[in-house]
C-alpha positions as CSV (number, residue, x, y, z in Angstrom):
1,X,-68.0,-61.2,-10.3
2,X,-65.2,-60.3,-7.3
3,X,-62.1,-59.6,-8.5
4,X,-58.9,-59.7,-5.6
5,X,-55.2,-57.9,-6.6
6,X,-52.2,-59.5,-4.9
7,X,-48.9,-58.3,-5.7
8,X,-46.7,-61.1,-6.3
9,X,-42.4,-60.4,-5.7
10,X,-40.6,-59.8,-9.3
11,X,-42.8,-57.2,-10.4
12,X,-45.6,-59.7,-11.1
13,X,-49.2,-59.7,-10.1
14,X,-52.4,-62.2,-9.5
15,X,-56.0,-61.5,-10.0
16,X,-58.3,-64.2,-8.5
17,X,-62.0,-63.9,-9.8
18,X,-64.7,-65.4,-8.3
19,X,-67.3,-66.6,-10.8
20,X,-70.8,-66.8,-9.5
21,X,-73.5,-69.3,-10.9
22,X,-75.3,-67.0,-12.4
23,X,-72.3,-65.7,-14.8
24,X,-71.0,-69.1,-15.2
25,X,-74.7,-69.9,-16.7
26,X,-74.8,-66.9,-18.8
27,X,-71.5,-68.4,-20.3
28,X,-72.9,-71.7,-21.0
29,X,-75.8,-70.0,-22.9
30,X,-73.3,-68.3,-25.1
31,X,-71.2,-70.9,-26.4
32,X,-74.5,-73.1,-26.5
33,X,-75.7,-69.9,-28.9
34,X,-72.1,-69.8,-30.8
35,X,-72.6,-73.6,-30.8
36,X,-75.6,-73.5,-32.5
37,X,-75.0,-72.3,-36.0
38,X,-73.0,-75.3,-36.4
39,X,-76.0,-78.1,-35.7
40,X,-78.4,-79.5,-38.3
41,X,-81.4,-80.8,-37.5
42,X,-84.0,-81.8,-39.2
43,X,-87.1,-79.4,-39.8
44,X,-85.4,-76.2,-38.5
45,X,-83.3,-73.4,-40.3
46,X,-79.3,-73.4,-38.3
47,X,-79.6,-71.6,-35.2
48,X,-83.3,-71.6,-35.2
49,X,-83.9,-75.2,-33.0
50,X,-85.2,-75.0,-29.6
51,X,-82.0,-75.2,-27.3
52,X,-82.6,-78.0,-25.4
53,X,-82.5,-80.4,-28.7
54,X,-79.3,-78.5,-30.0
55,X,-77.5,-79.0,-26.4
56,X,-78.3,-82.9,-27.1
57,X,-76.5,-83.1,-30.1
58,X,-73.7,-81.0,-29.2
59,X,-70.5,-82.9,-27.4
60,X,-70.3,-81.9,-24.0
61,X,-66.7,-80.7,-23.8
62,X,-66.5,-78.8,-26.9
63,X,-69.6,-76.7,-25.3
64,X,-67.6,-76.8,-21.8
65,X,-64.4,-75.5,-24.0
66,X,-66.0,-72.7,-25.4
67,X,-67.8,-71.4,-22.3
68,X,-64.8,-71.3,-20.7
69,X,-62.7,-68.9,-23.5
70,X,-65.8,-66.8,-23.0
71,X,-65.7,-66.5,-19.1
72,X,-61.7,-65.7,-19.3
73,X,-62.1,-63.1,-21.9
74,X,-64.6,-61.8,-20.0
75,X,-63.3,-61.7,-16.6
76,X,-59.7,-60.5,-17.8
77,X,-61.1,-57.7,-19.8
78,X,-62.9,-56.8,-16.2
79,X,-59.6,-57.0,-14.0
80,X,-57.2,-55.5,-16.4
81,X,-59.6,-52.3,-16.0
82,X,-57.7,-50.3,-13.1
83,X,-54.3,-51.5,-14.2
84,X,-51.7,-48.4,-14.7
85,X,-49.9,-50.6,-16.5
86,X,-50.4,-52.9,-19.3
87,X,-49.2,-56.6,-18.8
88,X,-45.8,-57.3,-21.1
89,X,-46.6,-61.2,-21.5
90,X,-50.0,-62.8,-22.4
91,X,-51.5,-64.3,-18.4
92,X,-51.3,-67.6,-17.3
93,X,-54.6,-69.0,-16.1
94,X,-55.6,-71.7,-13.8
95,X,-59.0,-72.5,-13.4
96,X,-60.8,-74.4,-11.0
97,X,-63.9,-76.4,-11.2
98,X,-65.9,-75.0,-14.6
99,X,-69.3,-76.8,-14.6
100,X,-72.4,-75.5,-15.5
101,X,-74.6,-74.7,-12.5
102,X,-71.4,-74.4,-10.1
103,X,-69.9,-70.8,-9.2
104,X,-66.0,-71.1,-10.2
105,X,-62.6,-69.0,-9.6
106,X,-59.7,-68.1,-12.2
107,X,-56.7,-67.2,-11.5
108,X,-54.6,-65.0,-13.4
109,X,-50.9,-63.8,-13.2
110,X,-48.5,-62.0,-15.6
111,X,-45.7,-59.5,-15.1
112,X,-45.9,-55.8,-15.4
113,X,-43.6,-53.2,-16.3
114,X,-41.6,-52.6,-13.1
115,X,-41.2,-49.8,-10.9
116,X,-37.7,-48.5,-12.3
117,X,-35.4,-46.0,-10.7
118,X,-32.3,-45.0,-12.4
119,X,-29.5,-43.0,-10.5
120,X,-27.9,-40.0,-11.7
121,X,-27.0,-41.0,-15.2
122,X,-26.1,-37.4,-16.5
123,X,-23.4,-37.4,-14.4
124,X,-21.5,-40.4,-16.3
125,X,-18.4,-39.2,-18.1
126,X,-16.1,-40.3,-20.2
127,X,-12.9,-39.1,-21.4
128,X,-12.2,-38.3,-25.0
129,X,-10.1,-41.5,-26.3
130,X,-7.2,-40.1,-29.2
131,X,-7.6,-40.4,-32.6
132,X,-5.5,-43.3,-33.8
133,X,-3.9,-42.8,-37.1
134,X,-3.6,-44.6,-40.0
135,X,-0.5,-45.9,-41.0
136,X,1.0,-46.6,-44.5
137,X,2.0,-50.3,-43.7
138,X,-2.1,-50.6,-42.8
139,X,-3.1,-49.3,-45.8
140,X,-0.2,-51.4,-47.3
141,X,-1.9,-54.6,-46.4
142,X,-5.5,-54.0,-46.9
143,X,-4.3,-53.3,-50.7
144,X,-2.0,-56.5,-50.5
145,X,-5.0,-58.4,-49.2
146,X,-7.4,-56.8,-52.1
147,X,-4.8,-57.9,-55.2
148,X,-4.3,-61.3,-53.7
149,X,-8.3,-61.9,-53.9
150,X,-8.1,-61.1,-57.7
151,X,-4.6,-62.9,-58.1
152,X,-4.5,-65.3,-61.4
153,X,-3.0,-68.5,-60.6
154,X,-1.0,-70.9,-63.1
155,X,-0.1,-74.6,-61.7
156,X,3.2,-75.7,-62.2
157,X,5.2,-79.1,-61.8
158,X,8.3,-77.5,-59.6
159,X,8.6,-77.4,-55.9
160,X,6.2,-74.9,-54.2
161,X,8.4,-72.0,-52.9
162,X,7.0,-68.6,-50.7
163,X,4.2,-67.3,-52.1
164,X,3.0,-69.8,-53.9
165,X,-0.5,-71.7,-53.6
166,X,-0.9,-75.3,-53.0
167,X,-3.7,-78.2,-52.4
168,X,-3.3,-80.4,-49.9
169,X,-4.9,-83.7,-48.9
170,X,-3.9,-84.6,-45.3
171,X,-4.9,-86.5,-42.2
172,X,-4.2,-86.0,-38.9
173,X,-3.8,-88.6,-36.0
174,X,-3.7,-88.0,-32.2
175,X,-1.9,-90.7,-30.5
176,X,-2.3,-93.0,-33.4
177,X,-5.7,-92.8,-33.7
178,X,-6.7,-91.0,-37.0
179,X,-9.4,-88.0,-36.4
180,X,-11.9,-87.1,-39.4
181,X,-12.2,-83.2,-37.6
182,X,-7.8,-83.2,-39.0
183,X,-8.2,-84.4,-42.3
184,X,-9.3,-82.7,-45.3
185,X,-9.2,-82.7,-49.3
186,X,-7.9,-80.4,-51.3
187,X,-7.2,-77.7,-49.3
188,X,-6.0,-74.9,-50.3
189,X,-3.4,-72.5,-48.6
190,X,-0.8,-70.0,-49.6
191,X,2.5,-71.1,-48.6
192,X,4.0,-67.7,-46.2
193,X,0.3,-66.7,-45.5
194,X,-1.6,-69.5,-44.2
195,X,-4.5,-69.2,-41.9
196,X,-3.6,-72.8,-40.1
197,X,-1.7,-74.6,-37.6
198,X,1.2,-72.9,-36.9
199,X,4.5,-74.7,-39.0
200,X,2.0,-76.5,-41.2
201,X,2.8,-74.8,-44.5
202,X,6.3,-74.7,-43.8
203,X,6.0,-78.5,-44.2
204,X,5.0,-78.7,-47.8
205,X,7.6,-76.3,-48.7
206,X,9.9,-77.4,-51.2
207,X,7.3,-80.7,-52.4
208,X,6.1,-81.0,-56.2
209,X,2.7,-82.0,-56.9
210,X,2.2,-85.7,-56.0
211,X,4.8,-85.6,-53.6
212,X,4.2,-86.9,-49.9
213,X,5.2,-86.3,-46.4
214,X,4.8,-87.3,-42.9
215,X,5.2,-84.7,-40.3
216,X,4.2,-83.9,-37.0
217,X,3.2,-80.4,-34.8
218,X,2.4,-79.5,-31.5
219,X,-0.7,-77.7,-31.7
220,X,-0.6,-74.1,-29.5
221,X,-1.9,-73.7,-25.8
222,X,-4.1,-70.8,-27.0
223,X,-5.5,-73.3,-30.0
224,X,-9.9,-72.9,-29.7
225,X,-10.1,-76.5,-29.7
226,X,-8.8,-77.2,-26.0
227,X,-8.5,-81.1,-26.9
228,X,-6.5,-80.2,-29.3
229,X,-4.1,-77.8,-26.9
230,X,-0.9,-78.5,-26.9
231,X,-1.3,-81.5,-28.0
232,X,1.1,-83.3,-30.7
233,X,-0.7,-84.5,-33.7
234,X,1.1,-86.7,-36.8
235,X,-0.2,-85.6,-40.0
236,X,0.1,-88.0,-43.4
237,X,-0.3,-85.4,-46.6
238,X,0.3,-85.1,-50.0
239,X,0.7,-81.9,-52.0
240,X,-2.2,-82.5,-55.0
241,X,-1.5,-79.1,-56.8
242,X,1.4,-76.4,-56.9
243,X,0.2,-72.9,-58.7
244,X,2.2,-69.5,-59.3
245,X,0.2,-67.2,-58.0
246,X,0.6,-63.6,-59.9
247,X,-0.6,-60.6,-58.2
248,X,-2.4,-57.7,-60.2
249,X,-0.4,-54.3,-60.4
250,X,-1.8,-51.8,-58.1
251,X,-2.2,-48.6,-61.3
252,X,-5.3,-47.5,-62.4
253,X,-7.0,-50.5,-64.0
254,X,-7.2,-52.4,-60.8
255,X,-8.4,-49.4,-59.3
256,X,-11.4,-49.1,-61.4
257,X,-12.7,-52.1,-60.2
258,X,-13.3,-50.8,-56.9
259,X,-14.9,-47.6,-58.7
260,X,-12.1,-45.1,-58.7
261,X,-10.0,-44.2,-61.8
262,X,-7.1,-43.5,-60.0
263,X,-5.1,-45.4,-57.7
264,X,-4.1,-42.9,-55.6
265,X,-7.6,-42.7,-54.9
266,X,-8.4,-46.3,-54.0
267,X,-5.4,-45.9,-51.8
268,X,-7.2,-42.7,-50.1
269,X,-10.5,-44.8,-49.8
270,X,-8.8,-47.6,-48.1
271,X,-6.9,-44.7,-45.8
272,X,-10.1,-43.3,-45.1
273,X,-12.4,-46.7,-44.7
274,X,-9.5,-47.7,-42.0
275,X,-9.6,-45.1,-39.8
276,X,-13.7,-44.7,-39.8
277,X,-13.5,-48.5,-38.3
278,X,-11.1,-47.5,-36.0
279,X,-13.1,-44.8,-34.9
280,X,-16.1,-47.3,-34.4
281,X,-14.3,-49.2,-32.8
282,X,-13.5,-46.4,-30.1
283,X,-16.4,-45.9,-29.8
284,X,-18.0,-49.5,-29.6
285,X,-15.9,-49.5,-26.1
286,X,-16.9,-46.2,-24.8
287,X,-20.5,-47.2,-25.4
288,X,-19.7,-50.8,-23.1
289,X,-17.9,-48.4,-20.8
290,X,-21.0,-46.4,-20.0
291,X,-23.4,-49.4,-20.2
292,X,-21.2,-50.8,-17.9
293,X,-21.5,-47.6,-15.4
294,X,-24.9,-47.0,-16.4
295,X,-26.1,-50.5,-15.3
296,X,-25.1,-49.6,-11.4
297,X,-27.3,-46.9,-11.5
298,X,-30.3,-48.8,-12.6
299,X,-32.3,-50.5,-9.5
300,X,-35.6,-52.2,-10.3
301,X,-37.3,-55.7,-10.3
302,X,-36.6,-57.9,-13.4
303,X,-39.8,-59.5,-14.6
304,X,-39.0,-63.2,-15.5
305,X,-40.6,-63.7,-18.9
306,X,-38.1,-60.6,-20.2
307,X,-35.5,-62.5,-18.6
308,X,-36.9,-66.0,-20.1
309,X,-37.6,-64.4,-23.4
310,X,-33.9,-63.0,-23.4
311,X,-32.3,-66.2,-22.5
312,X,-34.7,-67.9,-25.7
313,X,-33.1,-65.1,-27.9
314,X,-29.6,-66.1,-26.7
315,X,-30.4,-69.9,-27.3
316,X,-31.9,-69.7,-30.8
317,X,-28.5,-67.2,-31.7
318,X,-26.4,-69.7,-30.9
319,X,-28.0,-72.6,-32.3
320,X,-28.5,-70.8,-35.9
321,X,-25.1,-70.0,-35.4
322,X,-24.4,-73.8,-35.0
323,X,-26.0,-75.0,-38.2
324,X,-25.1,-72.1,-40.8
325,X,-21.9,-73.3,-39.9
326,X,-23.4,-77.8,-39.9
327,X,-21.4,-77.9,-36.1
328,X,-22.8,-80.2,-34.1
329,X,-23.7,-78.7,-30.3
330,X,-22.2,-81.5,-28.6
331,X,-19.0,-81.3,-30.2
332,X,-18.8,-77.2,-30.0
333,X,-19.3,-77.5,-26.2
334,X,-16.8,-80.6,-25.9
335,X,-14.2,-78.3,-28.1
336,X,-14.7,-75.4,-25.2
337,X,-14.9,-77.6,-22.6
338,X,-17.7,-76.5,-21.4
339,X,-21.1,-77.6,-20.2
340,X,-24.6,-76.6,-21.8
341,X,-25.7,-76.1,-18.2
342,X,-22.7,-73.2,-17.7
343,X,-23.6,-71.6,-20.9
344,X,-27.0,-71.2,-19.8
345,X,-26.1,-69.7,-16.7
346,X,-23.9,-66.9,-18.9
347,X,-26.8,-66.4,-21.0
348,X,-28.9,-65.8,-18.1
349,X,-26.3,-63.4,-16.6
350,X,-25.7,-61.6,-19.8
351,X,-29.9,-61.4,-20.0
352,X,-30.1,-59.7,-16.4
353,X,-27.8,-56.9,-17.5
354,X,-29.7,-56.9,-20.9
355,X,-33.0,-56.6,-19.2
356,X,-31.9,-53.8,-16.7
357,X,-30.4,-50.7,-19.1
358,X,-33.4,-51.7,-21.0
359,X,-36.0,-50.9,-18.3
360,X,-33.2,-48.1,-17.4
361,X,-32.9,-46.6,-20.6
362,X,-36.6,-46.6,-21.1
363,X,-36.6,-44.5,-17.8
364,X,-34.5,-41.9,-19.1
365,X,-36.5,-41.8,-22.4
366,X,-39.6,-41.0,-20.5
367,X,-37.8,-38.2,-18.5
368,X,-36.5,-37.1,-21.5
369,X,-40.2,-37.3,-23.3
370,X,-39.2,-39.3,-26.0
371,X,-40.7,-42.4,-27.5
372,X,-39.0,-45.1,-28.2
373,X,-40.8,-47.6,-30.9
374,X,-38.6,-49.1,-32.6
375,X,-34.8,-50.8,-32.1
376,X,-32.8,-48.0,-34.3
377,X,-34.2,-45.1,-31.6
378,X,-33.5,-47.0,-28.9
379,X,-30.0,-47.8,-30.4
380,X,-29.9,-43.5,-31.3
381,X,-30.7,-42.7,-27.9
382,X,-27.9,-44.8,-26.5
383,X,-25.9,-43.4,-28.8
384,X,-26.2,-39.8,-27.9
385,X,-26.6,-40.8,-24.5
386,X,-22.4,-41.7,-24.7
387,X,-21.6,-38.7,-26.9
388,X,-23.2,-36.5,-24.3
389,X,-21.0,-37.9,-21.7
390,X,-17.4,-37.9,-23.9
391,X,-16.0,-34.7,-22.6
């Protein structure tokens, strides 16, 4: 067996081994012998018939098959010998002639964990960001938020004023043509606190239930749906239900569903749960301030099956993402106007920079002698990585 090393660019390598007929036979024999076991013929025990009469009733290619898993295990565990380091994807192999009686040559390449040099990383620093308080109208409108959830609601025949809730059935048309993706039954909004087109509740202010109205709005520029930007859409609807909605008193009882017995205290909770997310949030953008920095400093190959394997992760994200939510990809892209092509080419970007402070952080945890095996240490070390460097 010779076995030839070839560097290949992208941190990637090729072993050719040469196969002589002697080691090719010896292959045959074994699969013939694994083969064996598995033949029945009549007047000897399995495995015990002469070989020649087993190799006749054997089909050629499954015997050709199974030589040739053992000659790649078998030359592989031979090449990857000398490596320093251990291949990060399984080898693709391409073999040549594979007869028995011929001397063959298999190919193998795979990456390998790059060369990586990262720059002077300790010298990234970051200034402290100030503490943003919590104000009383915040904590105001969490608690607002919190007693409309548990609001009771009692449906009523007069016209729907501020405040009150409402189900509508409407349908939208965009230059006369009527479009299923602005149409809905019974929906339900709060008149004064609507999450929808802007002016939309203001329109079935003032109707009873069963009453009906033709409107139309211009939908906003900044609108997610950029074929809907701008755009002026007629809507038909018709106001199905009309309810008082009556908001819990914020004492003690309602407190006690939250699991305080106070409501001073569930007001001190929410005080206290605000400002911790601010606080993340701080530092959620410190930490993409140093990745971003930290990135520059990190110079190395990037292995394409990290970078293939990345993109992959990307793609099946978005696409769960896509059917938790039943959206069809076509439309989501056409909404966006954009192409599936462009978002490949940001996931590939995005990738690059994924790939790189990982090899780059991995760096740094080996100068630092510490081992990183699963996500939540890699995730601490980044971590304290940014605290370090908040001065």
């Amino acid at each position: 067996m010779e076995i030839k090393q070839r560097e290949l660019p992208n941190s990637r390598l090729q072993f050719t081994v040469d196969l002589t007929v002697d080691e090719v036979t010896k292959h045959f024999e074994q699969a013939l012998a694994r083969l064996a076991n598995s033949v029945k013929l009549p007047g000897f025990r399995p495995g015990k018939a002469p070989a020649n009469l087993v190799k006749e009733q054997i089909d050629q290619t499954k015997l050709r098959e199974e030589a040739y898993g053992l000659a790649v295990q078998s030359a592989w565990r031979e090449a990857v010998k000398n490596l320093k380091e251990l291949p990060i994807q399984d080898p693709e192999v391409e073999l040549g002639d594979f007869e028995e009686g011929k001397m063959t040559k298999l190919t193998f390449e795979f990456d390998v964990r790059p060369e990586v040099k990262v720059g002077s990383w300790q010298k990234i620093k970051l200034g402290k960001t100030k503490e943003e308080e919590v104000s009383d109208a915040e904590v105001g409108e969490l608690i607002d938020s919190l007693r409309r959830a548990h609001a009771k609601t009692i449906a009523k025949l007069t016209p729907a004023a501020s405040g009150d809730k409402v189900h509508v059935n409407f349908s939208g048309s965009l230059g006369g043509v009527r479009q299923d993706k602005l149409s809905s039954k019974e929906f339900p909004l709060i008149i004064g606190q609507a999450n929808t087109i802007p002016g939309f509740d203001e329109q079935v202010l003032g109707l009873k239930k069963g009453d009906t109205k033709k409107f139309s709005l211009t939908f906003p520029k900044d609108h997610f749906d950029k074929t809907l930007a701008t755009k002026l859409v007629d809507f038909e609807a018709e106001v199905t239900e009309v309810f008082d909605v009556i908001l819990p008193e914020l004492n003690d009882e309602f407190a006690k569903g939250f699991g305080h017995t106070k409501a001073e205290q569930l007001r001190k909770a929410i005080k206290e749960d605000i400002g911790t997310r601010k606080s993340d949030e701080q530092f959620i953008n410190q930490k993409a301030r140093w990745l971003a920095q930290f990135e520059k400093l990190v110079n190395c190959d990037l292995p394409e099956s990290l970078l293939v394997a990345e993109v992959e992760r990307s793609r099946g994200a978005w696409r769960a993402f896509l059917q938790e939510r039943h959206i069809n990809e076509g439309e989501w892209l056409k909404t966006r106007e954009i192409t599936l092509e462009q978002l490949e080419k940001d996931w590939h970007k995005a990738a690059e920079a994924s790939v790189k402070i990982g090899l780059g952080l991995a760096e740094v945890a080996k100068s630092l002698k510490k081992e990183l095996k699963s996500n939540e240490e890699f995730q601490q070390l980044l971590d304290d990585l940014v605290k370090q460097a908040i001065q």
